[in-house]
C-alpha positions in Angstrom: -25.5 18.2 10.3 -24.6 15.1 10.4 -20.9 14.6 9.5 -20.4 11.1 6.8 -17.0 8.9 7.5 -14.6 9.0 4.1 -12.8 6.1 4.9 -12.8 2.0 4.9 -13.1 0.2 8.1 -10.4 -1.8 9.3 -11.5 -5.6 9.0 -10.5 -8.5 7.9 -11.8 -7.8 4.4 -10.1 -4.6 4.1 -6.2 -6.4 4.9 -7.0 -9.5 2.3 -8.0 -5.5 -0.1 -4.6 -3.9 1.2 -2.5 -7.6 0.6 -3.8 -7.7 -3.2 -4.0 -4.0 -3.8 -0.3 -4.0 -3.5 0.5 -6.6 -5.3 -1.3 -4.9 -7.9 0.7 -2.1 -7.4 4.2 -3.6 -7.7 3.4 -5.6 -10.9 1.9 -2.7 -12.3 4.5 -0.3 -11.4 7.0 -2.6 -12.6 4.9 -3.4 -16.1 4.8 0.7 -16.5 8.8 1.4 -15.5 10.6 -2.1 -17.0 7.9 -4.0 -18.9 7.3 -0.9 -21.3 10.9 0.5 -20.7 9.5 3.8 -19.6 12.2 4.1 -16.9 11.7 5.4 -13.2 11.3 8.5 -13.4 8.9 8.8 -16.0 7.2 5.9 -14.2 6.9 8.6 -11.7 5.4 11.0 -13.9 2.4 8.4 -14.7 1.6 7.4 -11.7 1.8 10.6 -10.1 -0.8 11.4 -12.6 -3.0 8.1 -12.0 -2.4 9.0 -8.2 -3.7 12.9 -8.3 -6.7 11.7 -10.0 -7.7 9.4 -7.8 -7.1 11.3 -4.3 -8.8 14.2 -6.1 -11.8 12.2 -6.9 -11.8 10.3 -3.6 -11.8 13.9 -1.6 -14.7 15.3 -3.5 -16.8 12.6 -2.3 -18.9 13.2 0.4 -18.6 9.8 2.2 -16.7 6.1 1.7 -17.2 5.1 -1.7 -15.0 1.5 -1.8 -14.3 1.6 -5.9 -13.2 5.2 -5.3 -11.4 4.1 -2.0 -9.3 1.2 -3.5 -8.6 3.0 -6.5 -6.4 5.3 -4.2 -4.5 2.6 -2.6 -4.0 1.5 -6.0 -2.6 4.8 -6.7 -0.4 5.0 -3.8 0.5 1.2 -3.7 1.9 1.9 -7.5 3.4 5.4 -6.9 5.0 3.7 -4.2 6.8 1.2 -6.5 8.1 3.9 -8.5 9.1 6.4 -5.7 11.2 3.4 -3.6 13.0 2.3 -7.1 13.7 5.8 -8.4 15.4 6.5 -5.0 17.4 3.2 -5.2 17.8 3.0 -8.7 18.2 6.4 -10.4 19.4 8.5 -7.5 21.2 5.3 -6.0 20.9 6.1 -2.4 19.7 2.2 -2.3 16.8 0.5 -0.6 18.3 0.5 3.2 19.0 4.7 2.3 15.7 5.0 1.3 13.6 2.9 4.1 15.4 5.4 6.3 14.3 8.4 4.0 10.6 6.9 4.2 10.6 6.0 7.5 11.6 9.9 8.6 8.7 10.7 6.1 6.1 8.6 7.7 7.2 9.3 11.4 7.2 13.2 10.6 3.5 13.2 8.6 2.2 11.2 11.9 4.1 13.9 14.2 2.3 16.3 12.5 -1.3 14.5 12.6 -1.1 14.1 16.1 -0.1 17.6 16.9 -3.7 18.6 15.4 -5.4 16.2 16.5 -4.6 14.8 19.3 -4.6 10.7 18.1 -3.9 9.1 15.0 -7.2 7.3 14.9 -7.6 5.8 11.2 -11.1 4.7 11.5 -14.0 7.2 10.9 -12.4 9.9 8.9 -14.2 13.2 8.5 -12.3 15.9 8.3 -11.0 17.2 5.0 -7.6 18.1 6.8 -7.2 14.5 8.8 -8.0 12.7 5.5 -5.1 14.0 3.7 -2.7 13.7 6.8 -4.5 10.2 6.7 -3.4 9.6 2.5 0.2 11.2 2.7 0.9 8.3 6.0 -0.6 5.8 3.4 1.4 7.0 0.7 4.5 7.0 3.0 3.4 3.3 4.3 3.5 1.9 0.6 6.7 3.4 -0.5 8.5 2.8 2.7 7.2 -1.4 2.3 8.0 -1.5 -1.1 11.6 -0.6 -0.3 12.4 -2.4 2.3 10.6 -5.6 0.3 13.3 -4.8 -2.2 15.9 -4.8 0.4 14.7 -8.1 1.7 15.0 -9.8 -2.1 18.0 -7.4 -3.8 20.0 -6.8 -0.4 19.9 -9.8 2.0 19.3 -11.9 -1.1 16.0 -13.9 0.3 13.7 -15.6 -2.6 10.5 -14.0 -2.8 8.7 -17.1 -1.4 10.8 -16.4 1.8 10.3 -12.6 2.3 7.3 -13.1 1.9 7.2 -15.5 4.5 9.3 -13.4 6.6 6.9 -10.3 6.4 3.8 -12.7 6.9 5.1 -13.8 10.4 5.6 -9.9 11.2 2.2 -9.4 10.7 1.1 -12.1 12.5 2.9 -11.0 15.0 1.4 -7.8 14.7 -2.3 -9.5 15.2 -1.2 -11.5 17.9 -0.3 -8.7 19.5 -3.0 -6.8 18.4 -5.6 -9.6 20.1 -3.0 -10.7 23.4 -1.9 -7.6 24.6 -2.7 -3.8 25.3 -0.2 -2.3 22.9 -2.1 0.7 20.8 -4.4 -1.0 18.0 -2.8 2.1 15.9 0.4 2.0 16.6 0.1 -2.1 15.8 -2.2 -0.6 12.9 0.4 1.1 11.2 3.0 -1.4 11.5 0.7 -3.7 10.1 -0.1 -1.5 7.1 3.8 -0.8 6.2 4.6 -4.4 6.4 1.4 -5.5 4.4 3.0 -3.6 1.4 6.3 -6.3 1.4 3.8 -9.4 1.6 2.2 -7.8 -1.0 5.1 -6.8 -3.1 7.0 -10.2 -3.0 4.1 -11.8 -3.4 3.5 -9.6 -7.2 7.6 -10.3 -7.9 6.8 -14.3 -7.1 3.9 -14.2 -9.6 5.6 -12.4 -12.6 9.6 -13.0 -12.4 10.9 -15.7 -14.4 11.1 -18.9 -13.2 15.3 -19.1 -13.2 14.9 -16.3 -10.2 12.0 -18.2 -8.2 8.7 -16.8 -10.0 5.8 -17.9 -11.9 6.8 -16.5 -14.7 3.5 -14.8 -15.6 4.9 -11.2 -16.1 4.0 -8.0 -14.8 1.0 -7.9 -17.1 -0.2 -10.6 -16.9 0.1 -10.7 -13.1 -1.1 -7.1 -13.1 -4.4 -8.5 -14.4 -4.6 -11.7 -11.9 -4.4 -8.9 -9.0 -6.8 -6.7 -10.7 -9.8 -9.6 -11.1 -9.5 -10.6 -7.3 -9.6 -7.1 -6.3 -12.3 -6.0 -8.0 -14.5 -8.7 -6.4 -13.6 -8.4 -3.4 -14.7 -4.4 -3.8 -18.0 -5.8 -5.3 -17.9 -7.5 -2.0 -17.2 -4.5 -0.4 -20.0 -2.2 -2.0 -22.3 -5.0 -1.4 -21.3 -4.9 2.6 -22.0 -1.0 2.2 -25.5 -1.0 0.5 -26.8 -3.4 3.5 -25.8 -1.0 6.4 -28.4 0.9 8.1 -28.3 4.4 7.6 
């Protein structure tokens, strides 16, 4: 039987998907917590929902389906707003605390992968058992970048313009490294995908704060809907690029 691989493939495509699905997910988070006043941990509550959904939908597939894909990361990009500011915010452990709490999250959900398995390979995805090892790291990844973009902007006091401009050169560090040197693509994979989530996040704060703190002034909504119309072509993209490959 011929086994049918769950997940996307790591192109350029799918990081320009990963940069805007979390900026979707930061300006959505924040228009669900703040905008509507629903506070973080009820913010919680909602996306946890919007998140078990998804992954539930995205496991009973039987192969990679990108609306049902993306729609995850949106989920986890956007539970991972609200999990790094209720830490920070409610339990006030702060954003440096919680990196740490993420990072030992991450590290011990990839510990655990590897122990099964053997590698950490992201890229095909089979297994029932790897694919959720493979959606808690994510959801790890996008928690753990949203909090340390806030510690960028609320703790070392950089505009948004400049952390982003500070994660951007870590990740193109990360593909010089990745095309220069023999350093494991999925280690350099990894770090790629948590530092994606600060680009992504600073880049959502620059488009909706107002402008007396450095944004555009668009607000969350407003932004929310920006992300979510470049997104969803580049997933028409995306199905398009799947209907055309051979069987």
């Amino acid at each position: 039987m011929k086994t049918i691989n769950k997940v996307a493939s790591v192109t350029l495509l799918f990081w320009l998907m990963k940069i805007t699905a979390t900026t979707l997910g930061e300006t959505f988070g924040d228009f669900i917590s703040m905008t509507l006043n629903l506070g973080y941990t009820m913010g919680i509550l909602v996306t946890l929902c919007l998140f078990i959904i998804t992954i539930s939908i995205q496991l009973t597939v039987k192969q990679y389906i990108p609306i049902v894909y993306w729609l995850v990361i949106i989920g986890t990009t956007t539970l991972g707003t609200e999990i790094s500011d209720f830490i920070d915010r409610t339990l006030k452990a702060g954003y440096l605390a919680g990196s740490l709490i993420l990072v030992a999250g991450l590290l011990t959900t990839l510990f655990l992968w590897y122990r099964k398995y053997k590698n950490l390979e992201v890229y095909p995805v089979f297994e029932r058992s790897k694919e959720i090892y493979y959606w808690i790291s994510i959801l790890f990844s996008n928690s753990l970048g949203t909090a340390f973009g806030d510690f960028l902007s609320d703790n070392l006091g950089l505009s948004y313009l400049t952390g982003a401009w500070v994660t951007g050169i870590i990740i193109l560090v990360v593909v010089l490294l990745h095309y220069h040197t023999k350093i494991n693509h999925v280690l350099l994979f990894w770090i790629a995908f948590v530092f994606t989530r600060p680009f992504g996040a600073t880049f959502g704060d620059f488009l909706a704060k107002p402008l007396s703190k450095g944004g555009l002034d668009l607000g969350t909504l407003n932004a929310s809907l920006v992300s979510l119309g470049l997104l969803l072509f580049m997933i028409f993209i995306s199905h398009k690029k799947q209907e055309n490959k051979p069987l």
